[in-house]
Backbone as a ProteinNet text record, in pm:
[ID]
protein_1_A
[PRIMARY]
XXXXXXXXXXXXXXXXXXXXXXXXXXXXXXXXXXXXXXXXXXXXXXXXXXXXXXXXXXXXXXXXXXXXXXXXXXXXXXXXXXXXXXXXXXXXXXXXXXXXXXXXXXXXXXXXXXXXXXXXXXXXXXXXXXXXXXXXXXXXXXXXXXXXXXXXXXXXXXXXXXXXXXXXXXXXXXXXXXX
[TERTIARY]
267.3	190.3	53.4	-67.4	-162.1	-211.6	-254.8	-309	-354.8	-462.3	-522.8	-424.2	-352.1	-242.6	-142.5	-109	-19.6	-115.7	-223.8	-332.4	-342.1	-363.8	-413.9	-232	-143.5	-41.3	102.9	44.2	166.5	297.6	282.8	473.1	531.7	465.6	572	682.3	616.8	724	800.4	925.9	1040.1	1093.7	1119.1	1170.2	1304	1278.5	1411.9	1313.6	1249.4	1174.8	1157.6	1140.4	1095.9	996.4	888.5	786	662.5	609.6	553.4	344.1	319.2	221.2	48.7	-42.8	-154.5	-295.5	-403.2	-544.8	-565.2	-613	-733.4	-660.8	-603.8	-534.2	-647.9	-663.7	-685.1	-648.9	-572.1	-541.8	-586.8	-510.4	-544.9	-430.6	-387.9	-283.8	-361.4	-266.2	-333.7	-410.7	-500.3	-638.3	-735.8	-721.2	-858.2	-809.9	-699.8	-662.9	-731.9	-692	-771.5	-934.2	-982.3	-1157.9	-1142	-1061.3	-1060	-1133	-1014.8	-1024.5	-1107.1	-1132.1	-1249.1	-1402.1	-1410.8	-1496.4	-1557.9	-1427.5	-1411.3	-1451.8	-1400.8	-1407.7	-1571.2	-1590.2	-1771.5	-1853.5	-1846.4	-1964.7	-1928.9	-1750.7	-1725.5	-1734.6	-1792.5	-1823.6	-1696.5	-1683.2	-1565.4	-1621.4	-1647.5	-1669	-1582.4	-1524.9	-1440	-1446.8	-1390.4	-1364.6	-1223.5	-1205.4	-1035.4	-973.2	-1099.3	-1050.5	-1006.8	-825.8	-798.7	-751.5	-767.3	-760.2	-611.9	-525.5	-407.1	-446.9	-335	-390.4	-245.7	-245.7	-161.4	-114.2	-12.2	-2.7	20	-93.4	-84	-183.4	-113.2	-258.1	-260.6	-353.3	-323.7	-320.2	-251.5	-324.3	-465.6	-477.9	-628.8	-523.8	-623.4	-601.1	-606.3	-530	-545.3	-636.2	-692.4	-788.6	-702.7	-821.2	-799	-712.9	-656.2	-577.5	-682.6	-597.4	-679	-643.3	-575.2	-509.7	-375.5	-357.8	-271.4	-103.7	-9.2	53.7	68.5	99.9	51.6	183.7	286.6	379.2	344.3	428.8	383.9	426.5	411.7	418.7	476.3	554.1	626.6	528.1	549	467.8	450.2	550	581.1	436.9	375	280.1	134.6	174.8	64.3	54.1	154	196.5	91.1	70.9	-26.7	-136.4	-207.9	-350.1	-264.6	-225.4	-159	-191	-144.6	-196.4	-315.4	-428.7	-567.2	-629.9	-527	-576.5	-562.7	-455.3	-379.5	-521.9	-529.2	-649.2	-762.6	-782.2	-926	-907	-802.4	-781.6	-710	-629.2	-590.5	-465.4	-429.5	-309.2	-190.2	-200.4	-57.9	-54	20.1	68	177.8	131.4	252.1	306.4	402.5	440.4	610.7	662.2	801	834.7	957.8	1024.1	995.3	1114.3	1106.3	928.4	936.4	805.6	875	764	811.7	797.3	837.5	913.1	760.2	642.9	538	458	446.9	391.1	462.6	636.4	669.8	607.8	607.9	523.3	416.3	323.4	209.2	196.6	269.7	234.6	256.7	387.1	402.1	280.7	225.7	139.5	15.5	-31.9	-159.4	-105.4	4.8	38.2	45.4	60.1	64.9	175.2	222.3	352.6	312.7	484.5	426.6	527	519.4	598.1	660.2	755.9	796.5	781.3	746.3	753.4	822.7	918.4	1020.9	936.6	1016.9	992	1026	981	1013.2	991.3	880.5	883	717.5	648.7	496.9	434.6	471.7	440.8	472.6	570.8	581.9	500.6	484.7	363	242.9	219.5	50.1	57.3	144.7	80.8	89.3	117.8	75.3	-115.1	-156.6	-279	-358.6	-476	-556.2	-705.7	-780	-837.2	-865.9	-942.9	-970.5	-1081.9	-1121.7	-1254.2	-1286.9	-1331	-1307.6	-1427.5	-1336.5	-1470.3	-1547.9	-1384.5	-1462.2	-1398.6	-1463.6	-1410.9	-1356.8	-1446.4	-1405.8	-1346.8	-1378.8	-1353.7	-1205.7	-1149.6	-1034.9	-924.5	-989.1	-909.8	-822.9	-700.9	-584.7	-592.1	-590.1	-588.2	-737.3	-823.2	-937.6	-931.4	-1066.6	-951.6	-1016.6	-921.9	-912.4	-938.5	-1032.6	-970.6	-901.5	-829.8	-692.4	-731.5	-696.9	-681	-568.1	-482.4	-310.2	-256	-171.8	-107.3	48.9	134.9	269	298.2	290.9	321.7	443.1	585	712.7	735	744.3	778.9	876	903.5	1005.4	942.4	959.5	891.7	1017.7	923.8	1033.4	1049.5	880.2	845.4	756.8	840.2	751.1	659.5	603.4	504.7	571.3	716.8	765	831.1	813.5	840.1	1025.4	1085.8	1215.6	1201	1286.1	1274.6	1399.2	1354.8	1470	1562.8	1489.1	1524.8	1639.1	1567.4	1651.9	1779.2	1793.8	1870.1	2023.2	1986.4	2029.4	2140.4	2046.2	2101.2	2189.7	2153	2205.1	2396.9	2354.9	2505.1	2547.9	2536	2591.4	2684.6	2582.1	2629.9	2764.4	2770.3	2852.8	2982.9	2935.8	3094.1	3078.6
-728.7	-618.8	-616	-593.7	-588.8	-418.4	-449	-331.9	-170.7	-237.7	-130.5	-62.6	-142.7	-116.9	-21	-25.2	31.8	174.2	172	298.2	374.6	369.5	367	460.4	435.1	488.5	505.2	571.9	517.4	623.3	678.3	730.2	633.5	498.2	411.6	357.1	375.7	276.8	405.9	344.7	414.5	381.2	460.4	421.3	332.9	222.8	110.8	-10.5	-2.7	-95.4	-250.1	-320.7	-444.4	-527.7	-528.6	-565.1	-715	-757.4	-889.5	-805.1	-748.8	-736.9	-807.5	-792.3	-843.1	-793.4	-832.1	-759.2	-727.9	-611.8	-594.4	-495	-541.5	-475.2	-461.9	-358.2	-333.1	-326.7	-383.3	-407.8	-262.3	-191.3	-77.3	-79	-26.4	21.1	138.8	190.6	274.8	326.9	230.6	211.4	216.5	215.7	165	299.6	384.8	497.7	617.2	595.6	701.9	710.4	604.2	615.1	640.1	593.8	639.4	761.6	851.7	999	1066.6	997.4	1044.3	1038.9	919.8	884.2	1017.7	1043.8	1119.3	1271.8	1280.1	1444.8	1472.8	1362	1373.6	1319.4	1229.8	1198	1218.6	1209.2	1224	1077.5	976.4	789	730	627.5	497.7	362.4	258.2	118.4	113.4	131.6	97	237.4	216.9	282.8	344.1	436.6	464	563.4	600.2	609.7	506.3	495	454.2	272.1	337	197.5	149.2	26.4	-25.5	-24.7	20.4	3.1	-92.4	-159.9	-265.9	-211.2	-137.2	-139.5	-296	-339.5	-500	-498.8	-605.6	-640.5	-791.9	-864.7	-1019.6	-1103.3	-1200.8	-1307	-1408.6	-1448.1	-1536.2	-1644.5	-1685	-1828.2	-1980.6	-2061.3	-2135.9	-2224.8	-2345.2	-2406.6	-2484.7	-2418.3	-2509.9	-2354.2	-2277.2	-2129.3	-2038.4	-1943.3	-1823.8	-1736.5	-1710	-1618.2	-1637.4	-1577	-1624.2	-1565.4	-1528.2	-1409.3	-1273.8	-1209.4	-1101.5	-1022.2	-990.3	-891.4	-755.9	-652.3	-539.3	-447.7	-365.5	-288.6	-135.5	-59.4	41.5	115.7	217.6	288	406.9	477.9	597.9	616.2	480.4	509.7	582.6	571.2	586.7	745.5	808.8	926.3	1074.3	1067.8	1152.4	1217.8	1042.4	978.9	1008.6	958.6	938	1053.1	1197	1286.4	1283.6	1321.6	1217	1188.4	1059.7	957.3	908.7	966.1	1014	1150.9	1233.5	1316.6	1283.6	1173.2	1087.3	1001.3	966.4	929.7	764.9	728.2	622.5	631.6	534	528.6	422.8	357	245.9	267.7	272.1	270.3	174.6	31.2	-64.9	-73.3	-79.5	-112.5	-128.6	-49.6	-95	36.1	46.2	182.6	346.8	411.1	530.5	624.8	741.9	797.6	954.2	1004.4	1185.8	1230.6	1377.4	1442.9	1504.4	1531.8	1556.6	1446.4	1307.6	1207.5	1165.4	1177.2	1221	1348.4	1433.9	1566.2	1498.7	1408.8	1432.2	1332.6	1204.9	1126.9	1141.7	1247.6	1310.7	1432.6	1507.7	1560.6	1465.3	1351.9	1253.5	1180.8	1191.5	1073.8	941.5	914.3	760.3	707.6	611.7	556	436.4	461.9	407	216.8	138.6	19.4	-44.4	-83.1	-136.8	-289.6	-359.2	-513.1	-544.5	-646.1	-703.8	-758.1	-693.9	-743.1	-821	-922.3	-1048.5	-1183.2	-1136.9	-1257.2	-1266.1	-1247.7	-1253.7	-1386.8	-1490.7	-1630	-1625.3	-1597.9	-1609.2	-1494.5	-1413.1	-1278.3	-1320.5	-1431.7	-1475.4	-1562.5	-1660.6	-1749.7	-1658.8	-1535.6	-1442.2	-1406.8	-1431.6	-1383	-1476.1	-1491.8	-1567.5	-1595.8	-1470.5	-1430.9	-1313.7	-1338.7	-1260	-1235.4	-1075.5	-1079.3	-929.6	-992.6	-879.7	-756.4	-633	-537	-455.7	-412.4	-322.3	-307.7	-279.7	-221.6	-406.1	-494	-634.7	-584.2	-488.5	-487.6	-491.4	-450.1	-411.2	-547.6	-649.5	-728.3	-756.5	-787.9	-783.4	-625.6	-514.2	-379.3	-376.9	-476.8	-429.5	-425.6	-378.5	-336.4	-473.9	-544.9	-679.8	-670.3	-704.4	-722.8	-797.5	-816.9	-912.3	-923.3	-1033.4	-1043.7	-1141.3	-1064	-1061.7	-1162.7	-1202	-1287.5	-1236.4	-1212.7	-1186.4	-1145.1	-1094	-998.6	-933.5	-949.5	-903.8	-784.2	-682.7	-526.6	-497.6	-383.8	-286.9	-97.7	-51.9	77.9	141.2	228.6	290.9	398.9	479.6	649	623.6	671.7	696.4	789.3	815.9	901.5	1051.5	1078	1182	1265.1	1140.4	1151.4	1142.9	1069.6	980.8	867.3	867.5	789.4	716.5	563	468.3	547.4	570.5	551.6	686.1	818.7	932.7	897.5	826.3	803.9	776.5	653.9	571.6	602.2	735	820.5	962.4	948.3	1033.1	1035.3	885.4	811.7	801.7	807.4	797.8	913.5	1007	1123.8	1157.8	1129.7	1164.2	1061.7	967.8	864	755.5
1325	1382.1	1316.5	1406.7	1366.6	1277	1170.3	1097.2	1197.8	1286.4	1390.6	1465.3	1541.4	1602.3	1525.9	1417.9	1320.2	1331.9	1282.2	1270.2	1393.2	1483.3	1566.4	1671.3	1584	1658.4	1527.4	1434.2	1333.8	1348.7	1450.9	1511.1	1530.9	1648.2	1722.1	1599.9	1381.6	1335.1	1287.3	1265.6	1209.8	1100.6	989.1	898.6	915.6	794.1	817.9	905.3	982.8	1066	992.5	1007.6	962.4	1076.2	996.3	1032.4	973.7	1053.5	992.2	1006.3	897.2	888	895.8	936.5	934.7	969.2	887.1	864	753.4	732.2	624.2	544.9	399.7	349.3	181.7	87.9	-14.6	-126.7	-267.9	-348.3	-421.9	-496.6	-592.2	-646.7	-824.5	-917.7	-954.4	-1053.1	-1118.1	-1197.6	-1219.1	-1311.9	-1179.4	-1069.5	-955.1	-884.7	-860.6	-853.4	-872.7	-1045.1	-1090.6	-1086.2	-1107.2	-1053.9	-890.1	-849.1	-692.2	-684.9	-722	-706.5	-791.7	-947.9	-1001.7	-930.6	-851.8	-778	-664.8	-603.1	-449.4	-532.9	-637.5	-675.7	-715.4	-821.8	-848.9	-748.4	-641.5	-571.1	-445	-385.2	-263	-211.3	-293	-220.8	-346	-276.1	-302.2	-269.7	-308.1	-293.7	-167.7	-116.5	60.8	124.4	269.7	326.1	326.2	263.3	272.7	472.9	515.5	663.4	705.6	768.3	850.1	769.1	619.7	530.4	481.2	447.2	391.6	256.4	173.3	3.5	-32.8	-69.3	-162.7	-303.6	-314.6	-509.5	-544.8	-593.3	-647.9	-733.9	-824.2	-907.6	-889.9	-843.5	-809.1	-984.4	-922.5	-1002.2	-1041.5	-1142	-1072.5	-1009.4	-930.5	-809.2	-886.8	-893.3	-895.2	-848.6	-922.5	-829.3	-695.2	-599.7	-444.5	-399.7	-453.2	-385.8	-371.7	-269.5	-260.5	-354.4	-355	-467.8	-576.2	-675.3	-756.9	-705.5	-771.9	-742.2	-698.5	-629.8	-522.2	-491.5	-580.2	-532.1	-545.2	-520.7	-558	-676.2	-682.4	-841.2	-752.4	-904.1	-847.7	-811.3	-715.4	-612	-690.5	-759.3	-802.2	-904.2	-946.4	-1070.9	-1024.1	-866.8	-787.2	-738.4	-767.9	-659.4	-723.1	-866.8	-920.8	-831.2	-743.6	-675.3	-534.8	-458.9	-343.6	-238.5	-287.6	-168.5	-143.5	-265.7	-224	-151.6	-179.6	-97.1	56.1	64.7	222.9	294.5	190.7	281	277	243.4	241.7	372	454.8	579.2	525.1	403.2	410.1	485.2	568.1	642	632.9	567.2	506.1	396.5	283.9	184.8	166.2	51.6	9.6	-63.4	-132.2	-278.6	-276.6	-352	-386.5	-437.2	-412.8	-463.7	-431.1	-468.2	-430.9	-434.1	-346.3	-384.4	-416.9	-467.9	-470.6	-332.5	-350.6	-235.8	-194.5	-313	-265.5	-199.8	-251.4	-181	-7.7	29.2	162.5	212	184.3	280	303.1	223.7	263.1	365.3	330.4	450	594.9	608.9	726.3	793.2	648.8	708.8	771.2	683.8	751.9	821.2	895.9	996.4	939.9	821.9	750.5	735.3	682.2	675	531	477.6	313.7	363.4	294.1	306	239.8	209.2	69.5	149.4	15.1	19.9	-82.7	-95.4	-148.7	-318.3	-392.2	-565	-588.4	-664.3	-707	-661.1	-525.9	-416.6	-456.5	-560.9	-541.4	-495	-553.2	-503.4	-360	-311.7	-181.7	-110.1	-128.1	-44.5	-75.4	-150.8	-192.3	-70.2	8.3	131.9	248.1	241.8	362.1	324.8	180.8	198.1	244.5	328.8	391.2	350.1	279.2	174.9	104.2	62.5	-119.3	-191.5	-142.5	-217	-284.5	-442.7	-536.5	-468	-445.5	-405.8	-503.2	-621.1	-737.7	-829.2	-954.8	-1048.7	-1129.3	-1126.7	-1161	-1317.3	-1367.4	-1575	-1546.7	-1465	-1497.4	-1452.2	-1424.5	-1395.6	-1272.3	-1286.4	-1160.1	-1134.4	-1202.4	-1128.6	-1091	-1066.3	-964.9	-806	-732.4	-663.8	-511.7	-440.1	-388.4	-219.3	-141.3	9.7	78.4	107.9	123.3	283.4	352.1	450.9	455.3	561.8	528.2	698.1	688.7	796.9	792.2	903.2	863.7	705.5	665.3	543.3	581.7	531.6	571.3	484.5	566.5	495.6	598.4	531.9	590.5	556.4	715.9	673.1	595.5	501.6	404.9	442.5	464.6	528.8	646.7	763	869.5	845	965.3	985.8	1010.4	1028.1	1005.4	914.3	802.8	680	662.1	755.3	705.9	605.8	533.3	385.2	360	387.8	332.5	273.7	123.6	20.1	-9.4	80.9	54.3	139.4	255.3	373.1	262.3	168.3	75.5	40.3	-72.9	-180.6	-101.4	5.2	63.4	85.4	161.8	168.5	10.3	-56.1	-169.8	-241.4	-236.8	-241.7	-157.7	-28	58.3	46.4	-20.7	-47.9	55.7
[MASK]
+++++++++++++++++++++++++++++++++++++++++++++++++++++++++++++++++++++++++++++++++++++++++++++++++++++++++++++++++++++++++++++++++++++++++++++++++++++++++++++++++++++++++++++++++++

């Protein structure tokens, strides 16, 4: 599925979905986070556009020579959730990473119509030949948590939180509870 397409209508996915992602995705942790929002609170400007933008919890690798990029999985999401409402009312609309989120980071994505994604841990070498390229936008001091434009090809996720705010992850724990 193309990025726009996803934006542009993010009811049609449903949590549980599995999807082959592609376009213009953004690299941020929680070092490019917090200037995020330090950024947005003192000047209201950000080095990108977060309307209508994909953020990656990743921190890449450097690239090998002759690669585009080095390693590229994702990092737990939860480190993000402080920043996250935010960043959702700044108009970002995908959210990637891995693992559970808080119950305040679900409200909100249901309130901005966004949807969060988990991508599979442990596969970073393999999610680096979905990237196509790679170009540092900001915050270079900080290294792999700077923050990256990715342009993505089939990228295999699974929605975790729709846009109505159903959650893999609570679905899960839910059944668990219940036996």
């Amino acid at each position: 599925m193309n990025i726009q397409e996803i934006i542009s209508d993010t009811v049609k996915l449903k949590a549980g979905q599995r999807i082959l992602l592609s376009g213009t995705i953004y690299t941020a942790r929680d070092a490019a986070h917090e200037r995020i929002v330090k950024m947005l609170d003192e000047c209201g400007k950000v080095p990108f556009e977060l309307k209508n933008s994909a953020i990656y919890y990743c921190g890449p690798t450097p690239a090998k020579p002759g690669e585009i990029i080095g390693a590229c999985g994702p990092t737990t999401s939860a480190r993000m959730d402080v920043f996250t409402p935010k960043m959702l009312d700044e108009g970002v609309k995908i959210l990637i990473g891995k693992g559970v989120r808080s119950k305040n980071v679900c409200d909100s994505i249901k309130k901005n119509k966004a949807v969060y994604m988990a991508a599979t841990g442990g596969v970073a070498a393999l999610l680096s030949k979905t990237v196509k390229s790679c170009e540092l936008i900001a915050f270079g001091d900080l290294g792999p948590e700077a923050i990256y434009k990715l342009e993505i090809e089939n990228m295999p996720l699974i929605v975790a939180i729709d846009s109505e705010g159903n959650d893999i992850f609570k679905k899960i724990e839910d059944e668990k509870v219940r036996g």
